[in-house]
DSSP file (Angstrom, degrees, kcal/mol; ACC not computed):
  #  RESIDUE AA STRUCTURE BP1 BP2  ACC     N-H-->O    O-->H-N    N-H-->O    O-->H-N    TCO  KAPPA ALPHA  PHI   PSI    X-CA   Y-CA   Z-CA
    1    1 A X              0   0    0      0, 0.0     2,-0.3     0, 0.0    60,-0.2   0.000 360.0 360.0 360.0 139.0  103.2  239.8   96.0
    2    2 A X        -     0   0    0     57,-0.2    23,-1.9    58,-0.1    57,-0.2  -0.986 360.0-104.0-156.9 154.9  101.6  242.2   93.0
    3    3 A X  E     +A   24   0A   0     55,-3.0    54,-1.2    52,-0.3    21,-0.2  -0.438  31.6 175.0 -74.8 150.1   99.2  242.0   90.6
    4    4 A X  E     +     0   0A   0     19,-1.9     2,-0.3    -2,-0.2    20,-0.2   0.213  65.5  38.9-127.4  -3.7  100.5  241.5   87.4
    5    5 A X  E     -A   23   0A   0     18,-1.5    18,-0.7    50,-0.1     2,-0.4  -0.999  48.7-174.9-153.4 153.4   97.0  241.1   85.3
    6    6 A X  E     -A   22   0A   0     -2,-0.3     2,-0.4    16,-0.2    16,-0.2  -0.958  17.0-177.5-144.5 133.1   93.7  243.0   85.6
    7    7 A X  E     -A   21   0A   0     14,-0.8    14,-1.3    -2,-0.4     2,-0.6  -0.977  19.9-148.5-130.7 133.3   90.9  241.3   82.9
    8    8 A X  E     -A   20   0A   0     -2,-0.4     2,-0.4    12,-0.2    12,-0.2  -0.911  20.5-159.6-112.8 144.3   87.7  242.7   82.7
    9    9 A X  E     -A   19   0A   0     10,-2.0    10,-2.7    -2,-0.6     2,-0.4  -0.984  10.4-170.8-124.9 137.0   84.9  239.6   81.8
   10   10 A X  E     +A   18   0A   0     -2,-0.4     2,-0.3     8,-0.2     8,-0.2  -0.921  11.1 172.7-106.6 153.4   81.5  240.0   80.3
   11   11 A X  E     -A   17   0A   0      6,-1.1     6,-3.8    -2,-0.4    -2,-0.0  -0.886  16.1-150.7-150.6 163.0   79.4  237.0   80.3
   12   12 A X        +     0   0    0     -2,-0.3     2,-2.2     4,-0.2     4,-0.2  -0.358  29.6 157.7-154.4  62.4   75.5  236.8   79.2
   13   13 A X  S    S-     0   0    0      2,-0.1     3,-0.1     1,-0.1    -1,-0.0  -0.226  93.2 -37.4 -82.3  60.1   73.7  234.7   80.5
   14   14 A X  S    S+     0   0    0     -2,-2.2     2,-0.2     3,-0.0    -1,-0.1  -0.048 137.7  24.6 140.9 -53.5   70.6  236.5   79.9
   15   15 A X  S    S-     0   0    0     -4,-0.0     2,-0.3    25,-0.0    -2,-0.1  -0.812 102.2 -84.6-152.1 172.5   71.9  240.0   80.5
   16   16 A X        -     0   0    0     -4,-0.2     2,-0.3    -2,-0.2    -4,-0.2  -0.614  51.5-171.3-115.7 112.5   75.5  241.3   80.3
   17   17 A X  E     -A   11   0A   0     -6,-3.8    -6,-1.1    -2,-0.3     2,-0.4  -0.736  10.8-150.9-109.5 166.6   77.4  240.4   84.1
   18   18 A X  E     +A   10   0A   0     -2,-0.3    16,-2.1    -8,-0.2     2,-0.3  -0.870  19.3 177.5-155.3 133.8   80.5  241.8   84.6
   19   19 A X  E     -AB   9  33A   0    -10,-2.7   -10,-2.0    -2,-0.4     2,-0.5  -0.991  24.5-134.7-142.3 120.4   83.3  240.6   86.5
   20   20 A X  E     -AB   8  32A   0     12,-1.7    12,-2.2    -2,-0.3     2,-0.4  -0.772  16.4-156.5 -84.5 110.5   86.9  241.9   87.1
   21   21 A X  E     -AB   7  31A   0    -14,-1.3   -14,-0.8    -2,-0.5     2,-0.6  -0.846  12.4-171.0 -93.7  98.1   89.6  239.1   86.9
   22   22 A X  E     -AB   6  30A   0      8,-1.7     8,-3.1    -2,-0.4     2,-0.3  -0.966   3.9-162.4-114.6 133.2   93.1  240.2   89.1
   23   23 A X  E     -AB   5  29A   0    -18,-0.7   -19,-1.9    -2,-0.6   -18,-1.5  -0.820   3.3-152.8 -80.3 123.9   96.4  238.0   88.8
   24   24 A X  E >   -A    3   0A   0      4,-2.7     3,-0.7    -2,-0.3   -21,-0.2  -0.861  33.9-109.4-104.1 168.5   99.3  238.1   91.1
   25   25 A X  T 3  S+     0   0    0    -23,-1.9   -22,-0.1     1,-0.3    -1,-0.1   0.592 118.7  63.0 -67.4 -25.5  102.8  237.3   90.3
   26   26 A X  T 3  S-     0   0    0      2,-0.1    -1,-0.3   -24,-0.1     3,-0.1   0.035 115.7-110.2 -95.6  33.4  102.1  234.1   92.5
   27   27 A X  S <  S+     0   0    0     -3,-0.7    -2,-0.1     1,-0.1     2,-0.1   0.364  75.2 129.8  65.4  -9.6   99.5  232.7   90.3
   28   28 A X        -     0   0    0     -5,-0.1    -4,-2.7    -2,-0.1     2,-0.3  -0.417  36.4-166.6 -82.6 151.0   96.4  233.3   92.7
   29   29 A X  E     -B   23   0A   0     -6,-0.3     2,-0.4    -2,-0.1    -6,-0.2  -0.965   9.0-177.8-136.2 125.1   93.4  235.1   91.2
   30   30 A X  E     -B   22   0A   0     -8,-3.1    -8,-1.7    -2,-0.3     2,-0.2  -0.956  18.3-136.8-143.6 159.6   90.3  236.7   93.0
   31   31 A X  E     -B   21   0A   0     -2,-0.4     2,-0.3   -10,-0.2   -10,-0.2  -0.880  10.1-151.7-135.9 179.1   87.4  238.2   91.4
   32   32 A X  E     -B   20   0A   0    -12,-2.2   -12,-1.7    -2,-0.2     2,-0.2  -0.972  13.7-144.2-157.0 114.1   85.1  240.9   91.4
   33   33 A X  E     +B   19   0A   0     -2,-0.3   -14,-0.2   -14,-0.2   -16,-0.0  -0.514  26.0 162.9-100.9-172.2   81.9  241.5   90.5
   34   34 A X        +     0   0    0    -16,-2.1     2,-0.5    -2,-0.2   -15,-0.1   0.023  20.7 147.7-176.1  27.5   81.5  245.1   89.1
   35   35 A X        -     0   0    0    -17,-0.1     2,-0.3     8,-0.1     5,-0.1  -0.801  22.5-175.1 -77.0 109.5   77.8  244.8   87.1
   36   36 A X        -     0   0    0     -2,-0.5     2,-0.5     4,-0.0     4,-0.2  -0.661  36.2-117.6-114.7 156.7   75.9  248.1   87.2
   37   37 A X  S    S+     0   0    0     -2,-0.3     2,-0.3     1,-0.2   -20,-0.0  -0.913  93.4   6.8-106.0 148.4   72.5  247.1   85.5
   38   38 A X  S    S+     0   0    0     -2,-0.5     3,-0.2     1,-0.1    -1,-0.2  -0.086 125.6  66.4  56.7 -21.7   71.9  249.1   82.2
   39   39 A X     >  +     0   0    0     -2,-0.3     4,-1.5     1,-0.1     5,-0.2  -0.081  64.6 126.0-102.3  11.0   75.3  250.6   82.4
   40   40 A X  H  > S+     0   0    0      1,-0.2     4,-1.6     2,-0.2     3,-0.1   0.867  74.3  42.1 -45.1 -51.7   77.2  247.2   81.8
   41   41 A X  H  > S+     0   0    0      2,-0.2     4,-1.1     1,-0.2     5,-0.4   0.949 111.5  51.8 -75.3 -44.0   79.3  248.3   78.9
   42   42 A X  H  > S+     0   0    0      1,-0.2     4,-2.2     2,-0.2    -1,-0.2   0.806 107.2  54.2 -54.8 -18.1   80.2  251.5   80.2
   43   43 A X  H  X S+     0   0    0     -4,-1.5     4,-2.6     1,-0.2     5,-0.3   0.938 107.6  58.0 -69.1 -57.9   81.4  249.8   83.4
   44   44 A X  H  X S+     0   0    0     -4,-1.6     4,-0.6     1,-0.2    -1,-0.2   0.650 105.1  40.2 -25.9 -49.6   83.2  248.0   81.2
   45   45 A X  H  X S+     0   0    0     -4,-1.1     4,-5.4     2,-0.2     5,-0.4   0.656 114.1  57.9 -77.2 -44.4   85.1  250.7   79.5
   46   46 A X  H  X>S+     0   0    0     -4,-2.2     4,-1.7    -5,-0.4     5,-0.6   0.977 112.3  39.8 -58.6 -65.9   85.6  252.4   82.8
   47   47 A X  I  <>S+     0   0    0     -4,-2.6     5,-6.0     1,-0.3     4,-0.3   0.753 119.9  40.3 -43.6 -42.1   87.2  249.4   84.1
   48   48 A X  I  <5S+     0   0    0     -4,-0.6    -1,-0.3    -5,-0.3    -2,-0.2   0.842 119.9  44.1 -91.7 -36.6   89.2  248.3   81.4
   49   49 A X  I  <5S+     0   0    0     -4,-5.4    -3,-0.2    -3,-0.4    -2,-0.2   0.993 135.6   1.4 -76.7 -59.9   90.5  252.3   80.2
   50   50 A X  I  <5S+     0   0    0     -4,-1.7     4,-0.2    -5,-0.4    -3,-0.2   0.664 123.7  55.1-106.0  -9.8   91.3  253.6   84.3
   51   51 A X  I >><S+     0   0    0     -5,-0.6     4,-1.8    -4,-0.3     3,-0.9   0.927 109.0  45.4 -81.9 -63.2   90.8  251.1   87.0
   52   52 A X  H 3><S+     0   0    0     -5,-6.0     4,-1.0     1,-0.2    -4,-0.1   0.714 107.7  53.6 -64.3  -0.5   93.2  248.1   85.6
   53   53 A X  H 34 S+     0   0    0     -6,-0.3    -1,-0.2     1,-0.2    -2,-0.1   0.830 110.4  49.9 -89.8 -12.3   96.1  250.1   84.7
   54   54 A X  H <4 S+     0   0    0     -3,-0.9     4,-0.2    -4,-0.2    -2,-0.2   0.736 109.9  49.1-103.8 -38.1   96.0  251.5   88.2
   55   55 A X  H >< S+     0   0    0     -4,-1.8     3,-2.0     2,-0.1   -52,-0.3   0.897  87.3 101.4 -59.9 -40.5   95.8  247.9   90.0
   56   56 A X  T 3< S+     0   0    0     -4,-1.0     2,-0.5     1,-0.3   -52,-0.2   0.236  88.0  19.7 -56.8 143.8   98.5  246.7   88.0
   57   57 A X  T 3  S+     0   0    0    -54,-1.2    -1,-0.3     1,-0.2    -2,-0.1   0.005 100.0 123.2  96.7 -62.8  101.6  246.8   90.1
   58   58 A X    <   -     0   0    0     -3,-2.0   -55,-3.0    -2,-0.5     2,-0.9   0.149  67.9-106.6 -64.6 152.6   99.9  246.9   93.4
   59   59 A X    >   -     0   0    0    -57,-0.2     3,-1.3     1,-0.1   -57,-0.2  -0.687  25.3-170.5 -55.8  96.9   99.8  244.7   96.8
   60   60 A X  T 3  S+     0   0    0     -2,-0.9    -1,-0.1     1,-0.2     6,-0.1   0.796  89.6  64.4 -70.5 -14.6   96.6  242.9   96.7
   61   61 A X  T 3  S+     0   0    0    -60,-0.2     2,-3.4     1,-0.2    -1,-0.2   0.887  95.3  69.1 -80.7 -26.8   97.2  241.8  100.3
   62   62 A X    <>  +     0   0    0     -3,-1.3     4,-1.6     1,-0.2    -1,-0.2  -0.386  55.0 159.0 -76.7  96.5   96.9  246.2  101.0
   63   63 A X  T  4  +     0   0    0     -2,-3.4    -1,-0.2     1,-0.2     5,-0.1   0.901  68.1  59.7 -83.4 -23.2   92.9  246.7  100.2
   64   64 A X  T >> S+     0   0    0      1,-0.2     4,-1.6     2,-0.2     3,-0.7   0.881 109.4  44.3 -61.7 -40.5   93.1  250.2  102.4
   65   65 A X  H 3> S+     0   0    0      1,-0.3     4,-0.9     2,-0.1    -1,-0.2   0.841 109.9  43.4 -46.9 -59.8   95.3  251.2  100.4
   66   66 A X  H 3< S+     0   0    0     -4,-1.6    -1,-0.3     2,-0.2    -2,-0.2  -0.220 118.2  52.9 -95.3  31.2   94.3  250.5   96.7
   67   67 A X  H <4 S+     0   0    0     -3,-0.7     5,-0.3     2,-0.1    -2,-0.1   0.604 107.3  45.5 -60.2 -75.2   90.8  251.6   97.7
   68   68 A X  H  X S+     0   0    0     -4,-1.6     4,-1.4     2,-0.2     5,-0.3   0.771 114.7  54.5 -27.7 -47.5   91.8  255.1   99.3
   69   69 A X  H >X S+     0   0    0     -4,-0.9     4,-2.6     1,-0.3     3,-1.1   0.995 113.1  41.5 -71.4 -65.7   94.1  255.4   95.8
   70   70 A X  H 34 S+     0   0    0      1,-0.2    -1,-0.3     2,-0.2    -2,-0.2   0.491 117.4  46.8 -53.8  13.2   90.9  254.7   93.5
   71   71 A X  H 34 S+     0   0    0     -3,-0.2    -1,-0.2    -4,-0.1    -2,-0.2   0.652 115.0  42.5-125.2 -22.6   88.8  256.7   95.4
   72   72 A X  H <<        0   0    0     -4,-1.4    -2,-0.2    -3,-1.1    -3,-0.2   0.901 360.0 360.0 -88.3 -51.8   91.0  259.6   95.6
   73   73 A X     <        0   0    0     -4,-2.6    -3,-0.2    -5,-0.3    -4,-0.1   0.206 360.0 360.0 123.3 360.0   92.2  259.5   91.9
């Protein structure tokens, strides 16, 4: 199994939430929320310029893994 889609979602009900949408090749979906408060859009940017191209591809079932790789760079 690998993710094949990484979405970043803002929704506003009030204030700007933000939530990270991952696809695997088997149709299953989890999400993520990823809302920093005052910092929404840049969280945004972040996510959507270096975090999803870097999921893309991966085993969602290794989470040790794709942590250690985002956290290490």
């Amino acid at each position: 199994m690998k993710i094949v889609d990484a979405k970043v979602v803002v929704t506003s009900p009030g204030r700007n939430f933000v939530t990270l949408k991952l696809t695997t090749d088997e149709g299953l979906t989890g999400l993520g929320d990823a809302t920093l408060n005052g910092r929404e859009l840049a969280v945004v940017s972040y996510l959507t310029d270096h975090v999803a191209p870097l999921l893309t591809g991966l085993d969602p079932h290794r989470i040790e893994d794709t942590w250690q790789s985002l956290y290490r760079g």
